[in-house]
MARDOTOR-179711 format. One line per 10 residues: number of its first residue (from 1); their letters; for each residue x, y, z of C-alpha. Coordinates in pm, 1 decimal, decimal comma. Example, Ala and Ser with C-alpha at 12.3 -4.5 7.8 and 13.67 -1.06 7.14 Angstrom:
2
1	as	1230,0:-450,0:780,0  1367,0:-106,0:714,0
! end
This chain:
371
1	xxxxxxxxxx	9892,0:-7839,8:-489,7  10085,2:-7644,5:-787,0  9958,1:-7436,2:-995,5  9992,4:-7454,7:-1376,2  10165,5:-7145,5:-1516,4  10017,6:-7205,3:-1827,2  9678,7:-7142,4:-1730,5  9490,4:-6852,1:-1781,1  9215,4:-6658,2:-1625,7  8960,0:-6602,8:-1865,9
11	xxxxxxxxxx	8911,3:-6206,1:-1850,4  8604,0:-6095,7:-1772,6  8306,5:-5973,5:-2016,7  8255,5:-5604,5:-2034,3  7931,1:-5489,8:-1920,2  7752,1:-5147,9:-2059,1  7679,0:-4886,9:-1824,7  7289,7:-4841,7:-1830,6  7159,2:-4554,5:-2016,5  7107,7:-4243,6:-1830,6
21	xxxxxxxxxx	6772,8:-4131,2:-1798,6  6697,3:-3735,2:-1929,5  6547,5:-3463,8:-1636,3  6227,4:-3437,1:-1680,8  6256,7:-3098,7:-1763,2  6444,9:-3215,9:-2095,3  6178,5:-3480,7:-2198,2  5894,9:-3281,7:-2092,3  5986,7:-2914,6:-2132,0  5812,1:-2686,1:-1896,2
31	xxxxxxxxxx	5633,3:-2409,9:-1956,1  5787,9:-2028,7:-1845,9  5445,7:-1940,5:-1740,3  5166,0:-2134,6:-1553,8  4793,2:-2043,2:-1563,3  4568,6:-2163,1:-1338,6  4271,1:-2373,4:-1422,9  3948,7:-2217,2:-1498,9  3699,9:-2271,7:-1184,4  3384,3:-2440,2:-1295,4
41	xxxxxxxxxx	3094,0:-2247,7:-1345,9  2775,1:-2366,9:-1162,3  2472,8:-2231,2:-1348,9  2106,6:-2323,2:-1228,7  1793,5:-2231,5:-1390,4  1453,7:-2244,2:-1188,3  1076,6:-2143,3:-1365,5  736,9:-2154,9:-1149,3  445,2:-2156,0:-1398,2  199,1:-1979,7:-1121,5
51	xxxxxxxxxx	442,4:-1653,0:-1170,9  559,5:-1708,9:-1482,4  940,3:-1626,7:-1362,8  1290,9:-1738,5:-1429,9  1495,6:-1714,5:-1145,8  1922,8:-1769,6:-1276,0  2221,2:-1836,7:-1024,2  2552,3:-1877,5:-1138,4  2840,9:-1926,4:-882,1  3214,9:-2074,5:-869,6
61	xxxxxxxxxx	3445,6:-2104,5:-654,7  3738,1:-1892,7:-601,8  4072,7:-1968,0:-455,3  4091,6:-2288,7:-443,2  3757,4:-2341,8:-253,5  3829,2:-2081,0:-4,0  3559,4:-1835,6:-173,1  3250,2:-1880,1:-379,8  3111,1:-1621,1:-644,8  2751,2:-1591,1:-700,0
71	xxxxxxxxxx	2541,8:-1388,1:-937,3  2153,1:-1400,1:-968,8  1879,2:-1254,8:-1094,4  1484,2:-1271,2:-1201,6  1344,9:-1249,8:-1545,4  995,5:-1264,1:-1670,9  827,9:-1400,7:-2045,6  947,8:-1064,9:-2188,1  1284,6:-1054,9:-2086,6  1253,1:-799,4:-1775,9
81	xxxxxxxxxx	1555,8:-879,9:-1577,9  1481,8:-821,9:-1225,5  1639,6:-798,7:-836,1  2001,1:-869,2:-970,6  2236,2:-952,6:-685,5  2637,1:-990,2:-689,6  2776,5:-1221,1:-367,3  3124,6:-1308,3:-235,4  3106,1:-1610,5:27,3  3368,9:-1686,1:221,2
91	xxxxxxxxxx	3440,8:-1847,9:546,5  3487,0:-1526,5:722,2  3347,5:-1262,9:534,6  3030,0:-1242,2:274,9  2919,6:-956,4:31,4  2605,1:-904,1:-118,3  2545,1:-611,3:-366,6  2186,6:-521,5:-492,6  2212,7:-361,3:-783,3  1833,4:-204,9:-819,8
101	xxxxxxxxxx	1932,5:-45,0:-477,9  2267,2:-24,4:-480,4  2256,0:-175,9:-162,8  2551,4:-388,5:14,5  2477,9:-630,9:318,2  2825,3:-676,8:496,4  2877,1:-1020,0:719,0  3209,1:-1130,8:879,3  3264,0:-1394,3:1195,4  3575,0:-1505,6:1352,3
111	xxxxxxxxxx	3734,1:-1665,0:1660,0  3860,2:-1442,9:1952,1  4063,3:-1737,9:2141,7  3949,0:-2069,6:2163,0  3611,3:-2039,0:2375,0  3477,6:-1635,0:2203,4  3294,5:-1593,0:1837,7  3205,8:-1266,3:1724,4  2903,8:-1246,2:1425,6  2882,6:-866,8:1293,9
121	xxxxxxxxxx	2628,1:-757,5:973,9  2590,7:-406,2:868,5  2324,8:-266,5:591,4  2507,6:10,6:420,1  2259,7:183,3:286,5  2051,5:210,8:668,9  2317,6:181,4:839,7  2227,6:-53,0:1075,0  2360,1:-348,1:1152,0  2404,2:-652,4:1433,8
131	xxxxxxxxxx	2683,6:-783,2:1676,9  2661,6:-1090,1:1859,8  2957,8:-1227,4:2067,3  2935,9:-1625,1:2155,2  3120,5:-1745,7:2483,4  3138,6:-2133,5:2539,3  3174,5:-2151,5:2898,1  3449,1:-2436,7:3071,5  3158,6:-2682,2:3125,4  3056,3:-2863,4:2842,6
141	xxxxxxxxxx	2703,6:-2726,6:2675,3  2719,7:-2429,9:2882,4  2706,4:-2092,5:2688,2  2627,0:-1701,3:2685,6  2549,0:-1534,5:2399,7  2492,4:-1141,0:2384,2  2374,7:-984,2:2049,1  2284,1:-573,7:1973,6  2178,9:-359,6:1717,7  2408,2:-142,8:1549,8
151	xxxxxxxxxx	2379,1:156,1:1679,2  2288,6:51,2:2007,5  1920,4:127,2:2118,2  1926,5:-18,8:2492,5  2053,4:-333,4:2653,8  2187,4:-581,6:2435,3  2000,3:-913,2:2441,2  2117,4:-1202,9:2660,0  2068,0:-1569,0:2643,9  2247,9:-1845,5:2858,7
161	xxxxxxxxxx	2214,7:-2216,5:2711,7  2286,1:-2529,6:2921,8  2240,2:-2925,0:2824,1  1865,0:-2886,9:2861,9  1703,5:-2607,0:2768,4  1814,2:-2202,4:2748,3  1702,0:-1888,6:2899,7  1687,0:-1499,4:2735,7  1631,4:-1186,9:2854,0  1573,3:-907,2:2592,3
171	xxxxxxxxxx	1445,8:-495,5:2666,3  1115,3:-492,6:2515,3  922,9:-136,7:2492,1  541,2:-94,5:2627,0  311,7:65,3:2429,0  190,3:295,8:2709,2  188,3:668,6:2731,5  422,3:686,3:2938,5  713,1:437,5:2755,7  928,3:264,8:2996,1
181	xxxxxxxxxx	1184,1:-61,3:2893,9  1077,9:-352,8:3064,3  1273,2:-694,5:3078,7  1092,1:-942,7:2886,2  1151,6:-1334,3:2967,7  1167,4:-1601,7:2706,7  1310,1:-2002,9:2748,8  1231,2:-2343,4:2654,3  1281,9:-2639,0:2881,3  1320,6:-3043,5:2749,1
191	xxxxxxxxxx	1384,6:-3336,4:2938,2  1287,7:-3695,8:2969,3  943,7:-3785,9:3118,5  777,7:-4089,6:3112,2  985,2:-4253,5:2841,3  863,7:-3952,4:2610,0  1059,5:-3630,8:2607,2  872,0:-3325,3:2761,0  941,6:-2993,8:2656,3  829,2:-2630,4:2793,3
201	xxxxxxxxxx	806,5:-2320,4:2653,8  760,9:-1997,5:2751,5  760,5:-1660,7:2535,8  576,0:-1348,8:2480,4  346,7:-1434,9:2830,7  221,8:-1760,5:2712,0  314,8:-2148,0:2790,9  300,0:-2405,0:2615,6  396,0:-2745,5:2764,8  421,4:-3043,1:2490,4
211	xxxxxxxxxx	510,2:-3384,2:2534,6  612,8:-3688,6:2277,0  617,1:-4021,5:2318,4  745,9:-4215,8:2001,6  823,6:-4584,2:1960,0  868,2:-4805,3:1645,8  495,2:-4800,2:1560,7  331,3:-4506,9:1737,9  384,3:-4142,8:1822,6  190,9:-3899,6:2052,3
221	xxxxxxxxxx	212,8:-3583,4:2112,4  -39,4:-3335,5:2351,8  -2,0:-2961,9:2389,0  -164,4:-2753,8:2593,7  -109,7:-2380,2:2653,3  -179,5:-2185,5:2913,3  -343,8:-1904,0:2993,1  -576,9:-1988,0:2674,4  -632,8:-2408,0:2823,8  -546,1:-2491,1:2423,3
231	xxxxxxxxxx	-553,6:-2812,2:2399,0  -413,1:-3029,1:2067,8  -290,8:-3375,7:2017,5  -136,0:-3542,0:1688,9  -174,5:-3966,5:1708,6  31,2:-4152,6:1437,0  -42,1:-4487,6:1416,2  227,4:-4731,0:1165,7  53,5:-5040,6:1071,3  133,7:-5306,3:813,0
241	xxxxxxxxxx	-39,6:-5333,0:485,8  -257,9:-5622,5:584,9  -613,1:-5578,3:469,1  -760,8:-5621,7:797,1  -553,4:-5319,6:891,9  -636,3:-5132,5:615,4  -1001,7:-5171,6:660,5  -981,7:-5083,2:1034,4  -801,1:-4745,3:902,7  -1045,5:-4683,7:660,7
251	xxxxxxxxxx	-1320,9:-4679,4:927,4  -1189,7:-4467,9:1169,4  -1109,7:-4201,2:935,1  -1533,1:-4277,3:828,0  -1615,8:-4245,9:1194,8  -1382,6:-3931,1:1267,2  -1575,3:-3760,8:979,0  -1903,8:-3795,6:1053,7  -1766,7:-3590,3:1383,9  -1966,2:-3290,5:1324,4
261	xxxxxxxxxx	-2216,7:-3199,1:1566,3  -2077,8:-2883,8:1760,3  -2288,9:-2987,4:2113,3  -2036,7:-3287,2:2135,3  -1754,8:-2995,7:2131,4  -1890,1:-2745,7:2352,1  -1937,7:-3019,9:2615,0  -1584,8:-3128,9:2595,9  -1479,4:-2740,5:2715,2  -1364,1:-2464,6:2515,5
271	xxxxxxxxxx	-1048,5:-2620,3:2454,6  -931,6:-2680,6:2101,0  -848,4:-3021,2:2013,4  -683,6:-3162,1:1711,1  -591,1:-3509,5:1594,2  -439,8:-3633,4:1332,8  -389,9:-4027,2:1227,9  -156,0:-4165,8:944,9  -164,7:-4522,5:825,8  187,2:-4655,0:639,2
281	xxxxxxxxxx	12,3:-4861,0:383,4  353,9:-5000,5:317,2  741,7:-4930,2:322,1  650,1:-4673,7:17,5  328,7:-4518,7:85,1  177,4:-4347,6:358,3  -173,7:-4261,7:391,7  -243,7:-3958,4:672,5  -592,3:-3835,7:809,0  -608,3:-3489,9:1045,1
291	xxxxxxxxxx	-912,4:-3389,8:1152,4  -945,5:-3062,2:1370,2  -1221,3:-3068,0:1572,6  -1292,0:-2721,8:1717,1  -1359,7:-2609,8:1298,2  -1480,7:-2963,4:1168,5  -1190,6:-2897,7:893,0  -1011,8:-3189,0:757,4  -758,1:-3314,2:503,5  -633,1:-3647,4:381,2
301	xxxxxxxxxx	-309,7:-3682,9:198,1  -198,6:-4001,6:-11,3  228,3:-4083,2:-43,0  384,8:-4292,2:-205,2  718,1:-4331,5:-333,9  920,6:-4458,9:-583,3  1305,0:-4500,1:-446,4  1442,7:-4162,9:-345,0  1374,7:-3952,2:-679,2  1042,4:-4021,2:-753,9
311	xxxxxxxxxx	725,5:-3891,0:-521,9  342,5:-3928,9:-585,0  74,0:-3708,2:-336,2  -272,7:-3723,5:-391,8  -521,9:-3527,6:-122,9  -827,4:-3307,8:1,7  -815,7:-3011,0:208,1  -1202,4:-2979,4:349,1  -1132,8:-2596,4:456,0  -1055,4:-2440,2:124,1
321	xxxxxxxxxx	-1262,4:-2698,3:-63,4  -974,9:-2808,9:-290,3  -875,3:-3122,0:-387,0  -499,3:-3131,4:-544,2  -203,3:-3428,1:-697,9  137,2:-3349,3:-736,7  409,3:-3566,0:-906,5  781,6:-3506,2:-789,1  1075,2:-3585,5:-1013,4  1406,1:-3600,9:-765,3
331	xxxxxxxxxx	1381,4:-3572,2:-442,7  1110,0:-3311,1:-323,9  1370,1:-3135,6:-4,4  1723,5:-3237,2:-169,1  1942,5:-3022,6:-462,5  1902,4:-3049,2:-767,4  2237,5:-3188,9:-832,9  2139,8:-3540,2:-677,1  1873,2:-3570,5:-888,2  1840,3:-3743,1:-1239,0
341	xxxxxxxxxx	2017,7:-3565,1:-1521,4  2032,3:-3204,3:-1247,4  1725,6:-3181,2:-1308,6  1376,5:-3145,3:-1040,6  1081,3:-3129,9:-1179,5  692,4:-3059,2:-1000,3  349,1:-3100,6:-1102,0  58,0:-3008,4:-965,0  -322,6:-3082,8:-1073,3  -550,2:-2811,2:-831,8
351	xxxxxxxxxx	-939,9:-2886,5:-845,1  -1171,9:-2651,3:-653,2  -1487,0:-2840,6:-543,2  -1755,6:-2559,7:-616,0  -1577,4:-2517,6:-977,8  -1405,3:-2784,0:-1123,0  -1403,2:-2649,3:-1464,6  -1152,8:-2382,8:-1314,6  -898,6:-2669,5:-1264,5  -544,6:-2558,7:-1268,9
361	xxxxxxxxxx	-210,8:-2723,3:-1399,3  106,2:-2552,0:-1263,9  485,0:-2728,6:-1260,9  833,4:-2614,7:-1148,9  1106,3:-2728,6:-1325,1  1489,9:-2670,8:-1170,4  1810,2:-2761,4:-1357,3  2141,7:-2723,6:-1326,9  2468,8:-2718,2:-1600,0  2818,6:-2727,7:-1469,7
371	x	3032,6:-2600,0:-1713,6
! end
């Protein structure tokens, strides 16, 4: 086929490059001189009505979270600052200054190798101080651990842990005329016995073997320690909050009360028992009875709460005649920055028996800015 050499190829449209895009350094000019960001200052305020004392901490962290800076200190109603203390935390090495006494407490630890940790604290001002070296041995929950004061006063103290239990030996002085260093033995045993776990202790020439058995609705735990024959027991018993229950509760703790004649004791031996008996009342609330009954002293102590930042105790405490509430706001063993607003706050209603009139009203209020 021919071609035409009259025909033309229509030329092709001319396309604009795209626009280049500026550095960043021309659309957002840098600056010649970076400053870090201020750390965030943590500042907590605590007062106790029984003392009448503030007690201040305020701490940040340094570095990028590899230090932390703390300052605190006591003041009273008129102002009194008191036991001001300067700290720097870190993961190997702490300071803490005492002003009043112009005091510093030095504490470092570090690795030596993979299996060795050495602990080391010195008081500057008596100079004395502690080392303790840590050795993991090649089996698994095997290890020796030797710690001595600074400066040394005899042999250093030496305890070898395994899976179940550990075992020390320390020098230990007499107090007879003629002083002499004698090797004292300490240690504590556990294992599985009787689908409970059994556990024996020994220290300062006393025993005490204890054993717990613990299920979903009931826990039980005897001690005995020898040479003394000491007998004790705790009993918790879980039930639902069924009335039937309930009632059956109530009358044991009416029957364990009336426990008082001291002939039914003495013919039991001179061992000491103790019980105590809790009822849960429900998922919330807990109702607990102990009873001791070598003294005929007992307490009862009401629970109940209200999710995890809100706690109501009501009880009775037979040996000190005192019957008490308390009302927790955030959780009663937790920070105060979990709780509502940083904020923890405690009351508690005291009422002696012999003199109610002398009733008492004390709180504790904790909060905490970060700023």
């Amino acid at each position: 086929m021919e071609t035409n050499p009259n025909h033309m190829v229509p030329p092709t449209p001319a396309v604009d490059p795209p626009p280049q895009s500026l550095p960043s350094s021309q659309s957002h000019p840098q600056p010649i001189f970076s400053f870090p960001r201020r750390p965030t200052l943590r500042v907590t305020t605590e007062f106790d009505s029984d003392s009448a004392i503030f007690f201040h901490k305020i701490s940040c962290k340094l570095l990028d979270t590899l230090a932390k800076f703390k300052f605190q200190f006591h003041n009273n109603s008129k102002g009194e600052i008191s036991e001001p203390q300067l700290s720097f935390v870190s993961k190997h090495l702490s300071l803490h200054y005492d002003l009043e006494d112009q005091n510093a407490l030095v504490k470092s630890s570090f690795d030596v190798g993979p299996r060795l940790h050495v602990k080391a604290a010195h008081d500057v001002k008596a100079q004395q101080g502690e080392v303790t070296m840590l050795a993991n041995l090649a089996d698994p929950g095997y290890a020796l651990e030797l710690s001595t004061p600074v400066p040394s006063v005899g042999l250093p103290k030496a305890t070898l842990r395994f899976p179940v239990g550990e075992v020390s030996l320390q020098e230990k002085e007499t107090e007879e005329e003629e002083a002499k260093n004698l090797l004292s033995v300490s240690g504590i045993l556990k294992g599985q016995f009787f689908d409970g776990v059994g556990t024996a202790q020994y220290k300062d020439e006393e025993l005490k073997l204890r054993y717990c058995y613990k299920d979903d609705e009931m826990s039980f735990i005897p001690t005995l320690s020898v040479p003394s024959n000491a007998l004790s027991f705790a009993f918790k018993r879980r039930l639902t909050p069924s009335d039937k229950l309930r009632t059956f509760a109530e009358d044991f703790v009416k029957r364990v009360k009336k426990i008082e004649d001291r002939q039914q004791l003495e013919a039991q031996g001179p061992q000491t028992v103790r019980g105590k008996y809790e009822l849960a009342t429900g998922h919330d609330s807990v109702f607990s009875y102990w009873y001791n009954c070598d003294s005929n002293y007992w307490s009862a102590v009401y629970k109940r709460t209200y999710g995890k930042d809100f706690k109501f105790k009501t009880g009775y405490d037979s040996e000190v005649r005192l019957g008490w509430a308390s009302l927790w706001v955030g959780d009663e063993g937790g920070k105060a920055k979990a709780a509502p607003m940083k904020m923890k706050v405690q009351f508690m209603l005291q009422v002696p028996q012999d003199d109610i009139k002398s009733s008492v009203l004390m709180f504790r209020v904790k909060k905490r800015w970060d700023i």
